[in-house]
ZAKEFI-47812 format. One record per residue (C-alpha): residue in three letters; x, y, z. Coordinates in pm, 1 decimal. Example, Ala and Ser with C-alpha at 12.3 -4.5 7.8 and 13.67 -1.06 7.14 Angstrom:
# ZAKEFI-47812
<atom ALA,<1230.0,-450.0,780.0>>;
<atom SER,<1367.0,-106.0,714.0>>;
//
This chain:
# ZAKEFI-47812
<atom UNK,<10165.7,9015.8,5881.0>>;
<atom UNK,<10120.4,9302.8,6095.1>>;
<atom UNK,<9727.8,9268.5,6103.8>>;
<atom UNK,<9762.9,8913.9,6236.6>>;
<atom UNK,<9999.7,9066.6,6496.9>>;
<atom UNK,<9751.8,9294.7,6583.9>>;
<atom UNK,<9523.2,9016.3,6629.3>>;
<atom UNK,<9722.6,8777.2,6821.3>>;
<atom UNK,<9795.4,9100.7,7088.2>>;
<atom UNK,<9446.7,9188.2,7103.3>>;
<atom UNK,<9364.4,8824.0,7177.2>>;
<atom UNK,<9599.4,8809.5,7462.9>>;
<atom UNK,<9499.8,9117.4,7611.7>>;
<atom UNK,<9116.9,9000.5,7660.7>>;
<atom UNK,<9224.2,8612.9,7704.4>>;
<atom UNK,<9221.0,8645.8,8091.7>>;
<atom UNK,<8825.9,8633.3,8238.7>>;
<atom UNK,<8897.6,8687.1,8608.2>>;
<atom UNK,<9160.1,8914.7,8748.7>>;
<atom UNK,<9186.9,9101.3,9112.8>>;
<atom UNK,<9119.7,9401.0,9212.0>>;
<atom UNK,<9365.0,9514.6,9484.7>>;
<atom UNK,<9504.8,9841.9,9661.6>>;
<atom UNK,<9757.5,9843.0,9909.3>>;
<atom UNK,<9780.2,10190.3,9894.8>>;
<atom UNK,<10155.6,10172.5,9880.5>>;
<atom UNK,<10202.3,10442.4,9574.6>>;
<atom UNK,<10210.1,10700.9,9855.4>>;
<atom UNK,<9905.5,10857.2,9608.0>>;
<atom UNK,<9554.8,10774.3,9556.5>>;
<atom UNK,<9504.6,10570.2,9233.6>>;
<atom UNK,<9280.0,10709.9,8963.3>>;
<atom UNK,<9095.8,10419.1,8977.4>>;
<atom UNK,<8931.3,10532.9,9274.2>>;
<atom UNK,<8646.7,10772.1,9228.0>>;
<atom UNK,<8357.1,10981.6,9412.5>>;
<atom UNK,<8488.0,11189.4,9681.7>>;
<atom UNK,<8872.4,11181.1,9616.4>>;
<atom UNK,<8904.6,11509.5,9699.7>>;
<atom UNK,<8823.5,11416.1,10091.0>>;
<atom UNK,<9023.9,11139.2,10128.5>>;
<atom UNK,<9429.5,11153.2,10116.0>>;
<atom UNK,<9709.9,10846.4,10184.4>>;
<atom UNK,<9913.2,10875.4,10508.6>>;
<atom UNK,<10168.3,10617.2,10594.6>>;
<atom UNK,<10033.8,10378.4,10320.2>>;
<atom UNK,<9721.3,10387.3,10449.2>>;
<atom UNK,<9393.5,10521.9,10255.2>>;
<atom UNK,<9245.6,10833.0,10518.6>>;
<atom UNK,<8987.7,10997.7,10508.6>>;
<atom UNK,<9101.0,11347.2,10544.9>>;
<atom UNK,<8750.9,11606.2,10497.8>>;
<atom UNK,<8892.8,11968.7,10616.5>>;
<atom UNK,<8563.2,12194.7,10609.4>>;
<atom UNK,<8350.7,11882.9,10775.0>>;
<atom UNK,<8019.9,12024.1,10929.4>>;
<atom UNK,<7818.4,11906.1,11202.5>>;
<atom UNK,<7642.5,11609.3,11008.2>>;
<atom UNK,<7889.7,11463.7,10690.7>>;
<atom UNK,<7917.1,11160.1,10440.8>>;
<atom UNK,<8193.4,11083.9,10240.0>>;
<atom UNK,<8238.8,10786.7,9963.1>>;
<atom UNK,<8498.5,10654.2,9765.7>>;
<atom UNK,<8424.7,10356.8,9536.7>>;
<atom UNK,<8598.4,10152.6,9226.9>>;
<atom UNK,<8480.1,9945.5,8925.8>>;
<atom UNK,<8554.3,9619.4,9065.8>>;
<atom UNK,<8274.2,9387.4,8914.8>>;
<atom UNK,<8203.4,9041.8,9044.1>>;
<atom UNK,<7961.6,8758.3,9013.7>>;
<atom UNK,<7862.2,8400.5,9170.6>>;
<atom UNK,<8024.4,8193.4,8922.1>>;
<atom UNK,<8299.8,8130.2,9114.3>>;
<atom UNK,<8381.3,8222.3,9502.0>>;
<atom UNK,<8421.6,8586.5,9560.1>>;
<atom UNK,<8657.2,8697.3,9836.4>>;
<atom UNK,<8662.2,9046.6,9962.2>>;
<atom UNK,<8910.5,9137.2,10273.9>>;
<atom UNK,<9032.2,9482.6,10412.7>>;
<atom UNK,<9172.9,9619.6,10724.7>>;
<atom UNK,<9006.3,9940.1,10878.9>>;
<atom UNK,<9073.9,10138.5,11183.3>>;
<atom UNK,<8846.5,10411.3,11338.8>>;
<atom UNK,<9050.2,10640.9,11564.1>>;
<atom UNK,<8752.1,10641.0,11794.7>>;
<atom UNK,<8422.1,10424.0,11945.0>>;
<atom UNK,<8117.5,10395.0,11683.9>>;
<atom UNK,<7782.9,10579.2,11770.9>>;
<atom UNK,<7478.0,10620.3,11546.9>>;
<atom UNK,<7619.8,10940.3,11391.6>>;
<atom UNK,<8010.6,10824.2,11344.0>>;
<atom UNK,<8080.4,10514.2,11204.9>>;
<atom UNK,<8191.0,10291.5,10826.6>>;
<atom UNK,<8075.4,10105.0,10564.2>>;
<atom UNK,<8236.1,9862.7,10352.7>>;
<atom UNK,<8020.8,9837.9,9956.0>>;
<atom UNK,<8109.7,9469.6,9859.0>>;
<atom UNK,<7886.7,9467.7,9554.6>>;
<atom UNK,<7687.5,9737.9,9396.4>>;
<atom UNK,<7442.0,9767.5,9096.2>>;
<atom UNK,<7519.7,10158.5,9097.3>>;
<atom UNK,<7748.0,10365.5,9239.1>>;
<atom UNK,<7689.3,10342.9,9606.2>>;
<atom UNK,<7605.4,10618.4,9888.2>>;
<atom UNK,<7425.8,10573.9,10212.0>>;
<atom UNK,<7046.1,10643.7,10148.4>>;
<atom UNK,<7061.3,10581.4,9776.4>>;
<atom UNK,<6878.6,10298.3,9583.7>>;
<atom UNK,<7096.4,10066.8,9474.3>>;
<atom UNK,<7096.1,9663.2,9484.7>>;
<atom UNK,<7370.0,9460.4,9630.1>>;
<atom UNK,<7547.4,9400.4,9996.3>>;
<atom UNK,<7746.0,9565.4,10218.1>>;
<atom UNK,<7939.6,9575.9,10605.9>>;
<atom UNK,<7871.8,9852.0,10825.6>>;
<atom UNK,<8111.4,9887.5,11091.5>>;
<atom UNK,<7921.4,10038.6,11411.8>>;
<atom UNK,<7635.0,10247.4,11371.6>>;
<atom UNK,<7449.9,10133.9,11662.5>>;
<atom UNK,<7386.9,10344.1,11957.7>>;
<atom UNK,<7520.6,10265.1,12291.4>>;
<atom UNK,<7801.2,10013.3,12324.2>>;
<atom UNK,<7622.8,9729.5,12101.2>>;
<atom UNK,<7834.5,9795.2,11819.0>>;
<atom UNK,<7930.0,9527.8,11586.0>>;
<atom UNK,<8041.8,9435.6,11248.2>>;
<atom UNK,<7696.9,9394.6,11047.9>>;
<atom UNK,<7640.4,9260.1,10649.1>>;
<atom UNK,<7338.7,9357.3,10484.0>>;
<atom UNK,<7141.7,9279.6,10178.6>>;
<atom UNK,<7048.7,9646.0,9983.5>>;
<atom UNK,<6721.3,9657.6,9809.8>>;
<atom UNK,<6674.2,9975.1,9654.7>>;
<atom UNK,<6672.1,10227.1,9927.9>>;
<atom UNK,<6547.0,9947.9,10255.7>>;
<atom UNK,<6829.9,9674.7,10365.1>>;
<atom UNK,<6844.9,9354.5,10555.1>>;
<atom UNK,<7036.3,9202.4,10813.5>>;
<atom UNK,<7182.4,8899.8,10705.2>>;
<atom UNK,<7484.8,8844.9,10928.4>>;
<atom UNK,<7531.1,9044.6,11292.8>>;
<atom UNK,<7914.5,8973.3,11451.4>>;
<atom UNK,<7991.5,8979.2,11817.6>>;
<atom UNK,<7837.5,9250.6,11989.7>>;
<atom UNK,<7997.1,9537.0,12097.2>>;
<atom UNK,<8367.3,9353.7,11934.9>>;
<atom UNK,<8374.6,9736.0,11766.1>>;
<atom UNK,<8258.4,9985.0,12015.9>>;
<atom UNK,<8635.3,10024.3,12126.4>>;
<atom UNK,<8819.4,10359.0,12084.6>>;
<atom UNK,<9004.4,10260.7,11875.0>>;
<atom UNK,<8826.0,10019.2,11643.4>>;
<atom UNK,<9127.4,9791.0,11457.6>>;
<atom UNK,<8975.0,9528.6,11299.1>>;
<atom UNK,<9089.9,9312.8,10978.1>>;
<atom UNK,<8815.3,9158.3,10748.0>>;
<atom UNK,<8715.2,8903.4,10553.0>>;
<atom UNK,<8432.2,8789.7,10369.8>>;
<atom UNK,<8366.7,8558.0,10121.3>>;
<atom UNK,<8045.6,8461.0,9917.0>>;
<atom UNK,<8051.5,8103.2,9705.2>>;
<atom UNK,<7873.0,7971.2,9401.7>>;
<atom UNK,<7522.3,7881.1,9581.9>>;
<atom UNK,<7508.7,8256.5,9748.3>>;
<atom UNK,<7664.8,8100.1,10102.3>>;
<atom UNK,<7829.2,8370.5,10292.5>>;
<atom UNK,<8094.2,8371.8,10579.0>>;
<atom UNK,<8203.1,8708.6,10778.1>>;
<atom UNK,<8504.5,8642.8,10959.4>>;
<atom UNK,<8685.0,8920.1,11155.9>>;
<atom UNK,<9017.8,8949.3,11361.4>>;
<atom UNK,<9013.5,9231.1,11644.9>>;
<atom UNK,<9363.7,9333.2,11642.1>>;
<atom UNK,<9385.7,9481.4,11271.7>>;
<atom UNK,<9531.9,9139.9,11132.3>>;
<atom UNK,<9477.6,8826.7,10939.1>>;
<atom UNK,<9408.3,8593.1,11238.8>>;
<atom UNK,<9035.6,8554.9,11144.4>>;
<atom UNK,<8789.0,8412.5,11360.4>>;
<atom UNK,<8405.6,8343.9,11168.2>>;
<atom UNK,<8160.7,8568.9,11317.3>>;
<atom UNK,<7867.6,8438.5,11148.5>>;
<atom UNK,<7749.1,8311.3,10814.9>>;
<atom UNK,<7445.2,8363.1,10620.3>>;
<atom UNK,<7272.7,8188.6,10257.6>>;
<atom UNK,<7166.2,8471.3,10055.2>>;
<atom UNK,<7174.0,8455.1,9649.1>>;
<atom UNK,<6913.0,8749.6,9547.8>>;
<atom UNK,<7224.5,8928.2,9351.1>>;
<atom UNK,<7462.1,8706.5,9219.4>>;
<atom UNK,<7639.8,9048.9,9063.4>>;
<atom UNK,<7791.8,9364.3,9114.6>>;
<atom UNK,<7964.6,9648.9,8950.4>>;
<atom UNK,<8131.1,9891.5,9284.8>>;
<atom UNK,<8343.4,9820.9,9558.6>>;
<atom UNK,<8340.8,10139.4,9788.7>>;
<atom UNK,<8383.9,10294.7,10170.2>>;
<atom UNK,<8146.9,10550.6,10301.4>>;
<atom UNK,<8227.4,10761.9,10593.9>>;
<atom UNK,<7967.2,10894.7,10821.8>>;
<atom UNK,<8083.4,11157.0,11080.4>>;
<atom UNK,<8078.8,11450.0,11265.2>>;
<atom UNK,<8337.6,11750.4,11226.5>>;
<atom UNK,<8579.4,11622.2,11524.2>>;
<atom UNK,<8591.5,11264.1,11302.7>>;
<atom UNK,<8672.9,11429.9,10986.4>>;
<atom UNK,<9060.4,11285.5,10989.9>>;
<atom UNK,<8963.1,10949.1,11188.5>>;
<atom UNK,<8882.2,10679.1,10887.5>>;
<atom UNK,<9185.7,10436.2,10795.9>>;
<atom UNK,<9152.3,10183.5,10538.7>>;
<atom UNK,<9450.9,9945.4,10389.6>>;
<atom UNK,<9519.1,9613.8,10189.7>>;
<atom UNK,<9201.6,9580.1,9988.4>>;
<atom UNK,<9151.6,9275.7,9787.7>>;
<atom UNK,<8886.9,9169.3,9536.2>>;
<atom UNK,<8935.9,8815.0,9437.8>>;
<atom UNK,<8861.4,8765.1,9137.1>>;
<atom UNK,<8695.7,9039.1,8985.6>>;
<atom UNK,<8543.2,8992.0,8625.3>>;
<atom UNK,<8719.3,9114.7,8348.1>>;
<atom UNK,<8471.8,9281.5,8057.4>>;
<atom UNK,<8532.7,9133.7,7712.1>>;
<atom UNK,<8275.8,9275.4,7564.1>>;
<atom UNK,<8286.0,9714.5,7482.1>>;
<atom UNK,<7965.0,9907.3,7625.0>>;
<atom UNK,<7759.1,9951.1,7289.1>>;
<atom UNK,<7582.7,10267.7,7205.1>>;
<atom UNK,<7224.8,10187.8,7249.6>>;
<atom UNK,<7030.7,10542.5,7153.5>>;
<atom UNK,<7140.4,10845.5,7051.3>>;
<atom UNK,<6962.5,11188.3,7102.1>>;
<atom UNK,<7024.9,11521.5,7097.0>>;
<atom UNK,<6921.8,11818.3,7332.2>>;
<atom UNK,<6976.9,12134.8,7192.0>>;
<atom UNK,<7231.5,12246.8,6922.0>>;
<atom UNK,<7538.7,12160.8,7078.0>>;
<atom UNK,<7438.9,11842.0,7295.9>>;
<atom UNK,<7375.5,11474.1,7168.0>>;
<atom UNK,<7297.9,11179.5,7475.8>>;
<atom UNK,<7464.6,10886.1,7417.2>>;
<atom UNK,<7276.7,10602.2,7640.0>>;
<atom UNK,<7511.2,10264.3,7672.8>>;
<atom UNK,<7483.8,9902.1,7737.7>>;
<atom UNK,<7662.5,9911.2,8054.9>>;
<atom UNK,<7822.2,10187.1,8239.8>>;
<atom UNK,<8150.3,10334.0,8156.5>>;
<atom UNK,<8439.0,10284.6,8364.0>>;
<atom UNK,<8420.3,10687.7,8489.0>>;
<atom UNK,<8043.5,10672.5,8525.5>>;
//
């Protein structure tokens, strides 16, 4: 009897195939199930800041979360981010919707991602790419210069369906009044493993990054364990383990 319990749990447990991934950042902490450069980053007021105290002159920061999703069904992803200051080609975000690795500017990786400003002069806008290894591609560009403000307060959401169609839609005043900015068909990765933020700044924007009410929807739930695909040792007291898949603290 208390085998077929144990089977009738476990079958529950690993029943559901899509879930959300969400973070509100209510706790007043930062959730372990953030990882990268938590020790940056802080919560103020509920809100997720980035909070870099010996910043130089030239600095990146990331913070990114297992939150795997795929084109069989329509992906959502939606956010609200403030920058207490205007964009420039040295200071500005960037939203990772869908990564094949764990994501940092400059890295290779496959997937897409939003980059809020980044543009020099007063052209700054909200901008999805395609990633390709380490080169990217423009596939939607929102209203010009909607996010060289000081401050940027903007409220986002995107969403992707089944046939790779994507919408960017954006509301100005930090809310959920959306308005499309643009839209885009693009199905070259119909997966991904990381959502993330990067920060690029200077020292003087080292406290300036605000993030809140992230949403995932759905996210795919793993049924199956990462299986041990070689095993090999490096020196006496080392073995390598290579895996299936990555592990959830990779």
């Amino acid at each position: 009897m208390k085998r077929l319990l144990f089977l009738l749990v476990l079958q529950v447990l690993i029943f559901p195939v899509y879930a959300q991934f969400s973070d509100d950042f209510s706790a007043g902490t930062l959730s372990d199930v953030w990882l990268g450069d938590v020790d940056r980053f802080t919560v103020t007021n509920e809100q997720l800041q980035l909070n870099h105290l010996d910043a130089g002159p030239s600095n990146t920061s990331v913070l990114y979360a297992l939150a795997p999703t795929n084109s069989a069904q329509e992906t959502t992803w939606s956010f609200n981010l403030r920058l207490d200051f205007s964009p420039s080609g040295s200071n500005f975000g960037i939203v990772y919707l869908a990564a094949d690795q764990v994501p940092s500017p400059g890295g290779s990786w496959n997937g897409y991602f939003l980059r809020v400003g980044g543009i020099s002069g007063s052209d700054d806008a909200l901008e999805l790419f395609r990633q390709d290894g380490s080169s990217s591609t423009l596939l939607i560009s929102g209203t010009v210069g909607a996010v060289a403000t000081d401050p940027v307060m903007v409220g986002v959401l995107i969403s992707r369906t089944s046939a790779g169609e994507w919408t960017l839609e954006a509301d100005y005043n930090g809310g959920e009044d959306y308005d499309v900015e643009g839209t885009a068909t693009d199905a070259t990765y119909g997966s991904g493993l990381y959502f993330g933020f990067a920060c690029r700044y200077s020292s003087t924007r080292n406290m300036s990054f605000f993030f809140d009410d992230v949403l995932v929807d759905p996210v795919v739930v793993d049924e199956d364990p990462p299986l041990a695909q070689s095993v090999s040792s490096e020196g006496s007291n080392q073995i390598v383990v290579q895996f299936s898949e990555p592990l959830a603290d990779a």
